[in-house]
PQR file with spaces between the fields and no chain letter, atoms N, CA, C, O and H, PARSE charges and radii, in Angstrom:
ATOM       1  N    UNK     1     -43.230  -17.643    9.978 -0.4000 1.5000
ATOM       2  CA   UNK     1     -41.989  -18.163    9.420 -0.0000 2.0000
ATOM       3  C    UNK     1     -42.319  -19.409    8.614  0.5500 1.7000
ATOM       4  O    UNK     1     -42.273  -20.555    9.061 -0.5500 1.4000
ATOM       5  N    UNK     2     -42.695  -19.022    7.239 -0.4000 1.5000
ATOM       6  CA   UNK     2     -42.715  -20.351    6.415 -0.0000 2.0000
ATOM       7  C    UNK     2     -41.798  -21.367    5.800  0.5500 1.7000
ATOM       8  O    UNK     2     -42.104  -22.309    5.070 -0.5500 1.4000
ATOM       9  H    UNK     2     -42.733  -18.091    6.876  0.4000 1.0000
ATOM      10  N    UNK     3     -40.224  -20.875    6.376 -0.4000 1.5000
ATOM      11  CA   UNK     3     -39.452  -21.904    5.956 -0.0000 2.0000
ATOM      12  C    UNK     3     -38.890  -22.330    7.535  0.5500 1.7000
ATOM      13  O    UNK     3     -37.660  -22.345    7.575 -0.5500 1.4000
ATOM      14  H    UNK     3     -39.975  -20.109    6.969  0.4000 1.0000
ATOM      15  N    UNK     4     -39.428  -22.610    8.580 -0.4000 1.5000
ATOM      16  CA   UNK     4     -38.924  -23.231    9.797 -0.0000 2.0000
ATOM      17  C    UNK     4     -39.068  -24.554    9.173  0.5500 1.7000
ATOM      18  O    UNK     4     -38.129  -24.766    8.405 -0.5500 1.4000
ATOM      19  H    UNK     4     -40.427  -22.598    8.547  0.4000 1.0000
ATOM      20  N    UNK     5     -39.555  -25.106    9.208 -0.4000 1.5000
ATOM      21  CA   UNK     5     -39.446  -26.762    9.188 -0.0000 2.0000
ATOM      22  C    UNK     5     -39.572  -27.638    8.076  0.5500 1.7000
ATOM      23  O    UNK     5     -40.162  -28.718    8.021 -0.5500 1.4000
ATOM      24  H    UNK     5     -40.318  -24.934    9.831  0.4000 1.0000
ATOM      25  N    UNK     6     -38.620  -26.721    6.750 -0.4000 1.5000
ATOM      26  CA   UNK     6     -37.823  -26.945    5.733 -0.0000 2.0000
ATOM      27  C    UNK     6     -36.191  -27.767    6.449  0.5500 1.7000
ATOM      28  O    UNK     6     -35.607  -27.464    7.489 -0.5500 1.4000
ATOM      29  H    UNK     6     -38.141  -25.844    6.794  0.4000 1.0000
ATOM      30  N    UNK     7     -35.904  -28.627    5.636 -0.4000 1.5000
ATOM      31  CA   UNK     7     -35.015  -29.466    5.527 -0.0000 2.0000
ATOM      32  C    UNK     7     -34.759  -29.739    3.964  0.5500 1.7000
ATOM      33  O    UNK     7     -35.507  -30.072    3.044 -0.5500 1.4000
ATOM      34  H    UNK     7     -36.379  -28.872    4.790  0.4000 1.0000
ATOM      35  N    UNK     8     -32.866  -29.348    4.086 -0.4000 1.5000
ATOM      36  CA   UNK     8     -32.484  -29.784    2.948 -0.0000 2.0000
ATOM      37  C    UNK     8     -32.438  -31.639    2.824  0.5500 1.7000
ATOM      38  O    UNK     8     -32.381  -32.553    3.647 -0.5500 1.4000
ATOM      39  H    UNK     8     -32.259  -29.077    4.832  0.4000 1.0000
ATOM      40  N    UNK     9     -32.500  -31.540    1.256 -0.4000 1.5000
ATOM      41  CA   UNK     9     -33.024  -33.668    1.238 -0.0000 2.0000
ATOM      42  C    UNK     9     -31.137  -33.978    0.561  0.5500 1.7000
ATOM      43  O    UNK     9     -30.939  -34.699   -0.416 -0.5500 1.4000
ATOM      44  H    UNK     9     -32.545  -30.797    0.587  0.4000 1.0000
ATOM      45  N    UNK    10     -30.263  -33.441    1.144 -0.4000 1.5000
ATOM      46  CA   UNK    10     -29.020  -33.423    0.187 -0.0000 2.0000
ATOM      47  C    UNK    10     -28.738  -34.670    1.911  0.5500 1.7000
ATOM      48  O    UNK    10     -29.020  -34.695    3.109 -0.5500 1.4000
ATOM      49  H    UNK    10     -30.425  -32.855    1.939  0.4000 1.0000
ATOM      50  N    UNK    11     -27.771  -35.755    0.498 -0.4000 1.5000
ATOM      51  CA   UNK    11     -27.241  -36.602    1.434 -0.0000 2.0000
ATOM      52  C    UNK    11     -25.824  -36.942    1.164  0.5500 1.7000
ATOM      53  O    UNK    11     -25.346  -37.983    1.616 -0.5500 1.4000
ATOM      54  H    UNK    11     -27.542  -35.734   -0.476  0.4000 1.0000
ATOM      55  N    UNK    12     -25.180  -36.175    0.501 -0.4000 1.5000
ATOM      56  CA   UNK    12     -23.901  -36.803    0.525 -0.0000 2.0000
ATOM      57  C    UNK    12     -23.006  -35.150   -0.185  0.5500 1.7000
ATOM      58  O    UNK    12     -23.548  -34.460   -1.047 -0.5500 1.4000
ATOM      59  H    UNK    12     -25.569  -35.330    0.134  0.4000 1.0000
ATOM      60  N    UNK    13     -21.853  -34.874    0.316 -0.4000 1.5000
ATOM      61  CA   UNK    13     -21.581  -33.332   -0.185 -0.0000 2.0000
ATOM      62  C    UNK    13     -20.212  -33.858   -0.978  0.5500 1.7000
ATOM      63  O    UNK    13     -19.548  -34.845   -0.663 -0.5500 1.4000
ATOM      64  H    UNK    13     -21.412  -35.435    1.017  0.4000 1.0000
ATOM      65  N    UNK    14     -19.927  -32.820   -2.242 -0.4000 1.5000
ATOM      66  CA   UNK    14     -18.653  -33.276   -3.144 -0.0000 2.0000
ATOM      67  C    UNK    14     -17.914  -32.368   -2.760  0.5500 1.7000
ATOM      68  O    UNK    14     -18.288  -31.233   -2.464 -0.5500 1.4000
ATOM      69  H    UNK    14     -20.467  -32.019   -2.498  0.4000 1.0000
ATOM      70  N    UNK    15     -16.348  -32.951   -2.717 -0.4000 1.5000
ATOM      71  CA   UNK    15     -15.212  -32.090   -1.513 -0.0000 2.0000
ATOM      72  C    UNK    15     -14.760  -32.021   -2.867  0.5500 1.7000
ATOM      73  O    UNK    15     -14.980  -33.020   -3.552 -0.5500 1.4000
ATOM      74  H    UNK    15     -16.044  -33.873   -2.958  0.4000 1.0000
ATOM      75  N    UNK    16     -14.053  -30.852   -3.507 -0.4000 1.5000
ATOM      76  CA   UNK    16     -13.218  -30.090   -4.173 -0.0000 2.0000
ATOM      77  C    UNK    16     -11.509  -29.957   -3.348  0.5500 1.7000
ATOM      78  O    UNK    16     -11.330  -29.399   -2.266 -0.5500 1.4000
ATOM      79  H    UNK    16     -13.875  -30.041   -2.951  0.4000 1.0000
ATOM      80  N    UNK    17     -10.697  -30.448   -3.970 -0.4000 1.5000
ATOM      81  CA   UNK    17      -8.941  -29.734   -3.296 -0.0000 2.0000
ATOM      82  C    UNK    17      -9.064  -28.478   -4.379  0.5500 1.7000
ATOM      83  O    UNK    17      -9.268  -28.591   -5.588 -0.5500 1.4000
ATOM      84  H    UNK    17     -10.843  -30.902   -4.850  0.4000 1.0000
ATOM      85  N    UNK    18      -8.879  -27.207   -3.597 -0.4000 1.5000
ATOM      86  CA   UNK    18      -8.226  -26.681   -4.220 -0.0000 2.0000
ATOM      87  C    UNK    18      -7.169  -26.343   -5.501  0.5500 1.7000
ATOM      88  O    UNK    18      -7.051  -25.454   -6.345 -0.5500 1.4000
ATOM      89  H    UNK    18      -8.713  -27.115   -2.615  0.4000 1.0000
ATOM      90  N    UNK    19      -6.442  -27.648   -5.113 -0.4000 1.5000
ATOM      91  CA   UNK    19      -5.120  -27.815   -6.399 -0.0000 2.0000
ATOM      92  C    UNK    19      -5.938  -28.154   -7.896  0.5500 1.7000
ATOM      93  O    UNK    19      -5.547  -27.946   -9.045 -0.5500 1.4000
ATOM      94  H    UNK    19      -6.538  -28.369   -4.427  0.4000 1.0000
ATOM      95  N    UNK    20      -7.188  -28.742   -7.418 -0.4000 1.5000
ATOM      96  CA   UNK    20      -8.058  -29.831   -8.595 -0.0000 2.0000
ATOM      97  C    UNK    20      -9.053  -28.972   -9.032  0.5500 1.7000
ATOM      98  O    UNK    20     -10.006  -29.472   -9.631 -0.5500 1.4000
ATOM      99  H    UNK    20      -7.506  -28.911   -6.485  0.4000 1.0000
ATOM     100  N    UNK    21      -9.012  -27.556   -8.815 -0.4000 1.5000
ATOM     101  CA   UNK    21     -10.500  -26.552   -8.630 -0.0000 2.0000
ATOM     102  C    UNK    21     -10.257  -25.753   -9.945  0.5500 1.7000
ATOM     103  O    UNK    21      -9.096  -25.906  -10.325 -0.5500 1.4000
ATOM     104  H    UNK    21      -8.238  -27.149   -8.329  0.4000 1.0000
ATOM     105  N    UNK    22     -11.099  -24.839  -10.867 -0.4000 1.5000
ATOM     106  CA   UNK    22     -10.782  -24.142  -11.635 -0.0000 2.0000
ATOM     107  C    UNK    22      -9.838  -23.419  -10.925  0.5500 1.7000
ATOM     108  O    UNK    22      -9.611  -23.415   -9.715 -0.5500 1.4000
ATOM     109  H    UNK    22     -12.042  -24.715  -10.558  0.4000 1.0000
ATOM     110  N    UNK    23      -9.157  -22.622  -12.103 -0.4000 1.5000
ATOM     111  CA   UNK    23      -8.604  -21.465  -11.516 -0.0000 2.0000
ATOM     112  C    UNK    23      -9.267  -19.970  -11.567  0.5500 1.7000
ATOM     113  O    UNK    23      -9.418  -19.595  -12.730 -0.5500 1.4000
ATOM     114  H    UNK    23      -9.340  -22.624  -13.086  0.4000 1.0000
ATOM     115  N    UNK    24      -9.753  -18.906  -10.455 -0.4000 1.5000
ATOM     116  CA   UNK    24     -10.324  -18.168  -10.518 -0.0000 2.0000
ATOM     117  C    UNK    24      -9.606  -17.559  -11.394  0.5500 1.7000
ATOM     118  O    UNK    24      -8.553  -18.014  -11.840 -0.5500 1.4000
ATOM     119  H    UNK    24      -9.630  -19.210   -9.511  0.4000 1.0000
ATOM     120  N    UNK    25     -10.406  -15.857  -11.901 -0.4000 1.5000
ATOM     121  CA   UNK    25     -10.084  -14.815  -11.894 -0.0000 2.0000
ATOM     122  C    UNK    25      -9.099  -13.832  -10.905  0.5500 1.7000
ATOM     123  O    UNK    25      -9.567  -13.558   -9.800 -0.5500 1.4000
ATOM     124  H    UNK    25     -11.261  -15.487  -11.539  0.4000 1.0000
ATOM     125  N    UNK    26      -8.093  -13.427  -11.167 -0.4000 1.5000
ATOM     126  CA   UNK    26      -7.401  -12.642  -10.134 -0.0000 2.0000
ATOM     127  C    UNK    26      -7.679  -11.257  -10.250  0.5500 1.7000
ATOM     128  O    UNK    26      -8.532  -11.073  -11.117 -0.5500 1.4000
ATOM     129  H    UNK    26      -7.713  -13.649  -12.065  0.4000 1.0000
ATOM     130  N    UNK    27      -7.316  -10.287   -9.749 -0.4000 1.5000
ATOM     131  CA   UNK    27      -7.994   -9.123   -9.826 -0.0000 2.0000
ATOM     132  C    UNK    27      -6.179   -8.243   -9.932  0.5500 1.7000
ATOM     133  O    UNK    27      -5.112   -8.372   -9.333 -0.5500 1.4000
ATOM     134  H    UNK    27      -6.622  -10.436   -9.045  0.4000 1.0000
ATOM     135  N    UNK    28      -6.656   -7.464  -10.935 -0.4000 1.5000
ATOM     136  CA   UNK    28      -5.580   -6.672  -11.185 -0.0000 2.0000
ATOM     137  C    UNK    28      -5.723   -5.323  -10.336  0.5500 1.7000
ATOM     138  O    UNK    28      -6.698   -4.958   -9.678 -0.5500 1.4000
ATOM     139  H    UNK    28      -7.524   -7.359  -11.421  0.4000 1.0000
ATOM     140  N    UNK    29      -4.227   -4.537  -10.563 -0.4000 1.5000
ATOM     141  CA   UNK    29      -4.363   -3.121   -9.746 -0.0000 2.0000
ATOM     142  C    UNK    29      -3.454   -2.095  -10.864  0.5500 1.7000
ATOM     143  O    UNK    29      -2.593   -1.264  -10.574 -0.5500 1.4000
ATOM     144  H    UNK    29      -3.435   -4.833  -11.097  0.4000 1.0000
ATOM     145  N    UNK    30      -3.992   -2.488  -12.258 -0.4000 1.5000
ATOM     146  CA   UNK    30      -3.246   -1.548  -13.316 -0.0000 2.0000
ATOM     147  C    UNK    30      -4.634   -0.986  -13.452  0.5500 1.7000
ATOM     148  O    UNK    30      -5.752   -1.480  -13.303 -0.5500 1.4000
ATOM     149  H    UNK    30      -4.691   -3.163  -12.494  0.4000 1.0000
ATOM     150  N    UNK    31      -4.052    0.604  -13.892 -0.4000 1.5000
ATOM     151  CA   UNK    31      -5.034    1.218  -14.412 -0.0000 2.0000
ATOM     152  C    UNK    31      -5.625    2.265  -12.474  0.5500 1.7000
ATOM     153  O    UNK    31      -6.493    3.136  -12.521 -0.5500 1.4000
ATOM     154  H    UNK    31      -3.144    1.005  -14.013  0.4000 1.0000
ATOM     155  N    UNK    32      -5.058    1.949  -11.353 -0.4000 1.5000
ATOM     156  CA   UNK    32      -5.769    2.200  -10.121 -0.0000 2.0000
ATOM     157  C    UNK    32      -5.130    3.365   -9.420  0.5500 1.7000
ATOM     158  O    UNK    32      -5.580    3.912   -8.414 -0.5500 1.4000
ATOM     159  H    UNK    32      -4.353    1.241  -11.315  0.4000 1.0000
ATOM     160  N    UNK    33      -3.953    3.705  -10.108 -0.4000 1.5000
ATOM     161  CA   UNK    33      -3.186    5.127   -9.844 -0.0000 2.0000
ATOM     162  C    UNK    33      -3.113    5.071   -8.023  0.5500 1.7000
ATOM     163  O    UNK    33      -3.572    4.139   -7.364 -0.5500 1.4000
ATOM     164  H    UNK    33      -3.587    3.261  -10.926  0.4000 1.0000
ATOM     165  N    UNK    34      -2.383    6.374   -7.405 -0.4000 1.5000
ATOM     166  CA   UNK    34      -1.951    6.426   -6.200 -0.0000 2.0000
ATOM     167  C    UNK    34      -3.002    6.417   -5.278  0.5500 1.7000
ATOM     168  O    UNK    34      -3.756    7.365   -5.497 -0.5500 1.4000
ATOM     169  H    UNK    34      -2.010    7.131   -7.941  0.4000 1.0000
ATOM     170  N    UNK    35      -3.398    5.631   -4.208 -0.4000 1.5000
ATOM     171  CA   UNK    35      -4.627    6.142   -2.904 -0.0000 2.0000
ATOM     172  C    UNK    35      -4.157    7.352   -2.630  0.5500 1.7000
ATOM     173  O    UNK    35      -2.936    7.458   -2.517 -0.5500 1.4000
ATOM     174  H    UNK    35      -2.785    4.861   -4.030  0.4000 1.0000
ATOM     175  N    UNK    36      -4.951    8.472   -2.471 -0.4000 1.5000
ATOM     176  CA   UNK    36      -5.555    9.566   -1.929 -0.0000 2.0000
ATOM     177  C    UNK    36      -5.557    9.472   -0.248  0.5500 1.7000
ATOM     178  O    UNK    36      -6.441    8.780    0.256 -0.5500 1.4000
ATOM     179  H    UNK    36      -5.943    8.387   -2.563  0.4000 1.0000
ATOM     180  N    UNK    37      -4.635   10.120    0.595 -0.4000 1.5000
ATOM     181  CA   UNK    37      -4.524    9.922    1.948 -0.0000 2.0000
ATOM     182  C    UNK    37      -4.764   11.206    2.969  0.5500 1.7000
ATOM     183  O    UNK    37      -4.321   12.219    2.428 -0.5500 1.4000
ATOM     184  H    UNK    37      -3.916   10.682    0.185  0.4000 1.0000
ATOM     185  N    UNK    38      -5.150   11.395    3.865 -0.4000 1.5000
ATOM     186  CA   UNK    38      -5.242   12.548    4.673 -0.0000 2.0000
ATOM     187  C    UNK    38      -4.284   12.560    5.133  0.5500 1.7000
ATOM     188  O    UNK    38      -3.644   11.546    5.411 -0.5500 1.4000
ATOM     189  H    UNK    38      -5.510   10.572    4.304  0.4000 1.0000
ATOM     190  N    UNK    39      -3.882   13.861    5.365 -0.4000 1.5000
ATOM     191  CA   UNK    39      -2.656   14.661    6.406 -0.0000 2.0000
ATOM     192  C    UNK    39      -2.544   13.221    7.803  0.5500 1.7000
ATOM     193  O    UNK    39      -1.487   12.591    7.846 -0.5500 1.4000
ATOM     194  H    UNK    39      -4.402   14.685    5.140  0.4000 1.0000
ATOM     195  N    UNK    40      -3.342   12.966    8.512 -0.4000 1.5000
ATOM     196  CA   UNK    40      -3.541   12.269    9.675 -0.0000 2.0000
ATOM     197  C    UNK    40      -2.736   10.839    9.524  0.5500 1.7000
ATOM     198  O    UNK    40      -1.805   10.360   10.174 -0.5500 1.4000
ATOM     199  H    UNK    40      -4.200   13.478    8.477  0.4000 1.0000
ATOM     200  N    UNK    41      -3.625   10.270    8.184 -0.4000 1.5000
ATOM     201  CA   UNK    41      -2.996    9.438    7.681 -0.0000 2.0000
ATOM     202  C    UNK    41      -1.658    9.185    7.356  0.5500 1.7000
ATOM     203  O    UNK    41      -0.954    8.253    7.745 -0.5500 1.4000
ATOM     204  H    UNK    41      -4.381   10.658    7.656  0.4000 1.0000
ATOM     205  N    UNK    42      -1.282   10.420    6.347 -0.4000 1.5000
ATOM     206  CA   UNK    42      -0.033    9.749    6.503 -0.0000 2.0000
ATOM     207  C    UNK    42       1.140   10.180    7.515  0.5500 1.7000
ATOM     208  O    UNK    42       2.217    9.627    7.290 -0.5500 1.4000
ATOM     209  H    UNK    42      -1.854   11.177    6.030  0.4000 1.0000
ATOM     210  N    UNK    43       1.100   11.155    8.684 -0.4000 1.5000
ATOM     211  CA   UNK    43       1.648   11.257    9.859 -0.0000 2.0000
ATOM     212  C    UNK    43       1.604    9.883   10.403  0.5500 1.7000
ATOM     213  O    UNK    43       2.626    9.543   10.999 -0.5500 1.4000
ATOM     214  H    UNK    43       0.226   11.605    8.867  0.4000 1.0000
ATOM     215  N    UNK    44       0.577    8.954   10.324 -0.4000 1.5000
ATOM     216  CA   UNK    44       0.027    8.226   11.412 -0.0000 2.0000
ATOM     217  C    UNK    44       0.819    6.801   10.649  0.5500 1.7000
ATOM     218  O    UNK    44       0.719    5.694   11.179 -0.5500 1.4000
ATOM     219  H    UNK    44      -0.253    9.230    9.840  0.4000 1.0000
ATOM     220  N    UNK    45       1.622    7.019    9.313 -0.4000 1.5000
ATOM     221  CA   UNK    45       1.886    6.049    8.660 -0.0000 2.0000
ATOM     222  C    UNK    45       3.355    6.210    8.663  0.5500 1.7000
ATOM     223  O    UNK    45       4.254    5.370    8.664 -0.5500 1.4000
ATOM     224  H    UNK    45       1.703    7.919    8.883  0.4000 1.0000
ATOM     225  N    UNK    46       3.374    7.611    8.664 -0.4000 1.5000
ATOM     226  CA   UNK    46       5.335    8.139    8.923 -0.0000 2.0000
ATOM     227  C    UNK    46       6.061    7.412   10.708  0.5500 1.7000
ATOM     228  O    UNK    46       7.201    7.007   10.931 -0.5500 1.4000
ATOM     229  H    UNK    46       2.643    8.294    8.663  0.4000 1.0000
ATOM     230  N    UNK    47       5.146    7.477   11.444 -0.4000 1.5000
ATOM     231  CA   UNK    47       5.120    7.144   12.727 -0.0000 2.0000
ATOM     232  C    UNK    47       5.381    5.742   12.609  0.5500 1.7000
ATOM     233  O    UNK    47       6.509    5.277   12.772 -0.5500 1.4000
ATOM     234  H    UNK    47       4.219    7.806   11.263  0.4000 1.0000
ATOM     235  N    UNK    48       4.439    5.097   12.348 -0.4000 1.5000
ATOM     236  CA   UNK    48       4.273    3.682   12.659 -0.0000 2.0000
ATOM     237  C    UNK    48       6.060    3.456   11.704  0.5500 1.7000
ATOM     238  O    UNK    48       6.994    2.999   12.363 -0.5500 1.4000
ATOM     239  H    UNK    48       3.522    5.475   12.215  0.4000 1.0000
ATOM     240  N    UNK    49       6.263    3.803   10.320 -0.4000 1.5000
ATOM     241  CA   UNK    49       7.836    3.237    9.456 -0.0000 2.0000
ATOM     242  C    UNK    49       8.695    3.677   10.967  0.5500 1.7000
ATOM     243  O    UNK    49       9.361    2.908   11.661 -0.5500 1.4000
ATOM     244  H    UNK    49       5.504    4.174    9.785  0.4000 1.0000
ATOM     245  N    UNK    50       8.511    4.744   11.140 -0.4000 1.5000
ATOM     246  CA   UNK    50       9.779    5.088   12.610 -0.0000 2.0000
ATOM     247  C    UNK    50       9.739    4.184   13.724  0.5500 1.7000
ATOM     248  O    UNK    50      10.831    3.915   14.223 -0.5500 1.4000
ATOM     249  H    UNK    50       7.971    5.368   10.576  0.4000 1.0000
ATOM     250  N    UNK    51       8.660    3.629   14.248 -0.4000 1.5000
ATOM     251  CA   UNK    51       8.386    3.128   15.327 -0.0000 2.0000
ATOM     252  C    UNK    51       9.448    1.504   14.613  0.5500 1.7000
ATOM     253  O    UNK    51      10.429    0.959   15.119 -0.5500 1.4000
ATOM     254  H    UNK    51       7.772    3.847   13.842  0.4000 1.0000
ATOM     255  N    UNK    52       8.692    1.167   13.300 -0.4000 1.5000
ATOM     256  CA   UNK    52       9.529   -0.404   13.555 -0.0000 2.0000
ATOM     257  C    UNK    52      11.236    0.476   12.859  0.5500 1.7000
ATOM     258  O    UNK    52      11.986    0.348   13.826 -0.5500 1.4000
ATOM     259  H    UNK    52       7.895    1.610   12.889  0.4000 1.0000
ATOM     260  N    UNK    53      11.759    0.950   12.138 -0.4000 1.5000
ATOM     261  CA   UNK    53      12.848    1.446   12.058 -0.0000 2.0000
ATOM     262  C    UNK    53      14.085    1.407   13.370  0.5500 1.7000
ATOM     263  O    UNK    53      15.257    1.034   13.408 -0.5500 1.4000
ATOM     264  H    UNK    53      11.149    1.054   11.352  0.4000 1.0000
ATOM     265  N    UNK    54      13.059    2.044   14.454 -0.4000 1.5000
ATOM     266  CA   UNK    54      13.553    1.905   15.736 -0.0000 2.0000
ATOM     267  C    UNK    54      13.573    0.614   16.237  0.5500 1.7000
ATOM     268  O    UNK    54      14.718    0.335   16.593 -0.5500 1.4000
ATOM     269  H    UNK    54      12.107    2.347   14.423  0.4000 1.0000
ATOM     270  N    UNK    55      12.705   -0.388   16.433 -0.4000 1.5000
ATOM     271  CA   UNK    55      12.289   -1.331   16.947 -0.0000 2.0000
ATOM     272  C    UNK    55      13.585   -2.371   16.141  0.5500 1.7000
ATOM     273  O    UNK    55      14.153   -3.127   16.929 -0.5500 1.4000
ATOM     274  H    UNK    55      11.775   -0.161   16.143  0.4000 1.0000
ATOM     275  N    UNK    56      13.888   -2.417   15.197 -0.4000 1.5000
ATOM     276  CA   UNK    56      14.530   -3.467   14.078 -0.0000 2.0000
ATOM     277  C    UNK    56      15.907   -2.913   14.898  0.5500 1.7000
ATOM     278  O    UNK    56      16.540   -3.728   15.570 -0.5500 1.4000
ATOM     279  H    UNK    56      13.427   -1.803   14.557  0.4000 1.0000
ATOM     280  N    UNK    57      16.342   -1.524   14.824 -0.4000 1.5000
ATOM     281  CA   UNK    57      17.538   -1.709   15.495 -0.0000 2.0000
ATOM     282  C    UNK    57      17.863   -1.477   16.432  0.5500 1.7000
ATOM     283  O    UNK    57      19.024   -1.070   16.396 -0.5500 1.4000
ATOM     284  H    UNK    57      15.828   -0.862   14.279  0.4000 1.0000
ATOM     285  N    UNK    58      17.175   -1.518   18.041 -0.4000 1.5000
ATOM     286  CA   UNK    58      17.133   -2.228   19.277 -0.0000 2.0000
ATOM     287  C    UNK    58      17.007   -3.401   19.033  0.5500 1.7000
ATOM     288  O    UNK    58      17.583   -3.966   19.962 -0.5500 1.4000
ATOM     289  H    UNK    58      16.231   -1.848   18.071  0.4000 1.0000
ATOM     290  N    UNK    59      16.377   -4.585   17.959 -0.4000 1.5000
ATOM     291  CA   UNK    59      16.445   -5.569   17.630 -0.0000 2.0000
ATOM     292  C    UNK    59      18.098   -6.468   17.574  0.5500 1.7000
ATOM     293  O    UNK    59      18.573   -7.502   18.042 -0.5500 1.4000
ATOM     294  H    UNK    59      15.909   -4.125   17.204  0.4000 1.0000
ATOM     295  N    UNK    60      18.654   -5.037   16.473 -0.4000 1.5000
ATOM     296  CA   UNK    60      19.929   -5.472   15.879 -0.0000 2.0000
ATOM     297  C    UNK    60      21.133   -5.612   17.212  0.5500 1.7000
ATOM     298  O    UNK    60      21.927   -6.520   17.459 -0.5500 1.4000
ATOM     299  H    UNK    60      18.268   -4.196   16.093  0.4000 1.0000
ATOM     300  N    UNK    61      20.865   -4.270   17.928 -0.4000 1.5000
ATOM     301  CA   UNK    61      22.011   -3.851   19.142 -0.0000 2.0000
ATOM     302  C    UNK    61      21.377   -5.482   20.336  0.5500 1.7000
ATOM     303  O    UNK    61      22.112   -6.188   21.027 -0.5500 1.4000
ATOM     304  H    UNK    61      20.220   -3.533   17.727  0.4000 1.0000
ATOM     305  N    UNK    62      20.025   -5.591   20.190 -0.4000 1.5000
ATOM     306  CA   UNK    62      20.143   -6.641   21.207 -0.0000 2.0000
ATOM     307  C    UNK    62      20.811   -7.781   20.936  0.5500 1.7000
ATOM     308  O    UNK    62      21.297   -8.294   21.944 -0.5500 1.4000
ATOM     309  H    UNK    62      19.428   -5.018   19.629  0.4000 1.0000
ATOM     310  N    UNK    63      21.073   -8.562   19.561 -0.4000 1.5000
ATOM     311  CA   UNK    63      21.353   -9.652   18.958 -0.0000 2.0000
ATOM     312  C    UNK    63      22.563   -9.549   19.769  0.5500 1.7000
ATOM     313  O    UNK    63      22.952  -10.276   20.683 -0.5500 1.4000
ATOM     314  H    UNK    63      20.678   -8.145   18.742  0.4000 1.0000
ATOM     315  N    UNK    64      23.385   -7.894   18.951 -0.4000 1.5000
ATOM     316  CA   UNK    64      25.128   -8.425   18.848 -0.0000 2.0000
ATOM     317  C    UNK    64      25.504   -8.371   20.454  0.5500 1.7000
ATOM     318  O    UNK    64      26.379   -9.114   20.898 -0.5500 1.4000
ATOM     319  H    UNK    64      23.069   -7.304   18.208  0.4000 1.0000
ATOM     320  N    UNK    65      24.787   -7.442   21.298 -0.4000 1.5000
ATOM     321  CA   UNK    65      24.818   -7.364   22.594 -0.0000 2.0000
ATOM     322  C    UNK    65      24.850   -9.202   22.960  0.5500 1.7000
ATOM     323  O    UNK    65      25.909   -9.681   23.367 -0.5500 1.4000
ATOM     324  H    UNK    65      24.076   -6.839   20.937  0.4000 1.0000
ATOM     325  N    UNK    66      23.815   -9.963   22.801 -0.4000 1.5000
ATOM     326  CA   UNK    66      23.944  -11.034   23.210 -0.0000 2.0000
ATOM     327  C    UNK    66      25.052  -12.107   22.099  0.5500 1.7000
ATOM     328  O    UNK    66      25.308  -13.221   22.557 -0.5500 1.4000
ATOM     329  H    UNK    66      22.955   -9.574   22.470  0.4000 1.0000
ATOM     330  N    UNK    67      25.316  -11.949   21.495 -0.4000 1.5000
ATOM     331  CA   UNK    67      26.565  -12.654   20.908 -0.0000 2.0000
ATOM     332  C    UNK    67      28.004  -12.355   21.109  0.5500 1.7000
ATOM     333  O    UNK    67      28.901  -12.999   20.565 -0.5500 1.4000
ATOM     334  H    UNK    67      25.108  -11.044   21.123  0.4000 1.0000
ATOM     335  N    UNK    68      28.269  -10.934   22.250 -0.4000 1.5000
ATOM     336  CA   UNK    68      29.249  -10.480   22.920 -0.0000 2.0000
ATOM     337  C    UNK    68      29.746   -9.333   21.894  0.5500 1.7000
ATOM     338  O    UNK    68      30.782   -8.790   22.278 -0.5500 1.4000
ATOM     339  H    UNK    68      27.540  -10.411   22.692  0.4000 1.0000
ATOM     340  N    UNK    69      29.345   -8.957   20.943 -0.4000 1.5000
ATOM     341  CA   UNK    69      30.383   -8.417   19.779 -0.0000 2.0000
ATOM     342  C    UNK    69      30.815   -7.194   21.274  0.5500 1.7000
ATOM     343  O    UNK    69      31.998   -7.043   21.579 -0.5500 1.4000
ATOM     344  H    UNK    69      28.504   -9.398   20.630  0.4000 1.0000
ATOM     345  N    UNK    70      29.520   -6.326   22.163 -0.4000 1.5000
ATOM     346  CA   UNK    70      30.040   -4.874   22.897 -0.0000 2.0000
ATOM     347  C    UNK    70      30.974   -5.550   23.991  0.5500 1.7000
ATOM     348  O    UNK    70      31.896   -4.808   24.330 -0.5500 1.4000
ATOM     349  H    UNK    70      28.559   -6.449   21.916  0.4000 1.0000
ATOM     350  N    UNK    71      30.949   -6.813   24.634 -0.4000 1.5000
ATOM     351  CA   UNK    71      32.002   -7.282   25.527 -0.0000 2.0000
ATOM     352  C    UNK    71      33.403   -7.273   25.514  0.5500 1.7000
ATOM     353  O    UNK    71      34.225   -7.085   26.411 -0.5500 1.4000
ATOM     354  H    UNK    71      30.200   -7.416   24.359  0.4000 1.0000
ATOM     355  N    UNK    72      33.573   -7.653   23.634 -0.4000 1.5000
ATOM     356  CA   UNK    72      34.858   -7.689   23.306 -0.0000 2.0000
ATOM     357  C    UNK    72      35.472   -6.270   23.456  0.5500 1.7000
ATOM     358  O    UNK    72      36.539   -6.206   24.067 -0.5500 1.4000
ATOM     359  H    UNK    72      32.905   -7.806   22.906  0.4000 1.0000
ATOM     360  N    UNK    73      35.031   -5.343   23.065 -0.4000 1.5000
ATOM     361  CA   UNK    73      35.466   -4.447   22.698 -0.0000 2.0000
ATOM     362  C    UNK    73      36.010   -3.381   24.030  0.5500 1.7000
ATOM     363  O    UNK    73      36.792   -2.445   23.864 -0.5500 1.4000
ATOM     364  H    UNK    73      34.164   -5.395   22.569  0.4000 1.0000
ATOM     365  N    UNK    74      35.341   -3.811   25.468 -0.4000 1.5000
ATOM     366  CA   UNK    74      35.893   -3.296   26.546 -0.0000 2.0000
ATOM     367  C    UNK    74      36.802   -3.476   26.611  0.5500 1.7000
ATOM     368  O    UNK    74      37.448   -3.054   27.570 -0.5500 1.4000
ATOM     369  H    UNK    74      34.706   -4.572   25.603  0.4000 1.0000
């Protein structure tokens, strides 16, 4: 191992903010047309939209449940 007992000779490091930094390159997604998905996939993607679909409104029924809206109505 000929670089073990190498040491950098740097003594002081220059801090960059972000706000003060070039501005990169961003990366576009024109020109990249539809992803290509397997059967599995998108079952496994139809599932998961149902799962929070469901989840958002047991969400909704728990809110009004706790703000009384089903109390009143007995």
């Amino acid at each position: 191992m000929a670089t073990f007992k190498v040491t950098p000779n740097m003594t002081e490091f220059h801090v960059i903010h972000p706000l003060d930094d070039m501005a990169e390159q961003k990366c576009t997604s024109e020109g990249l047309g539809k992803i290509r998905m397997t059967r599995t996939v998108r079952v496994s993607l139809c599932i998961l939209r149902g799962y929070l679909v469901v989840i958002t409104l047991m969400l909704g029924y728990h809110v009004l449940d706790l703000s009384g809206v089903f109390t009143k109505l007995r």
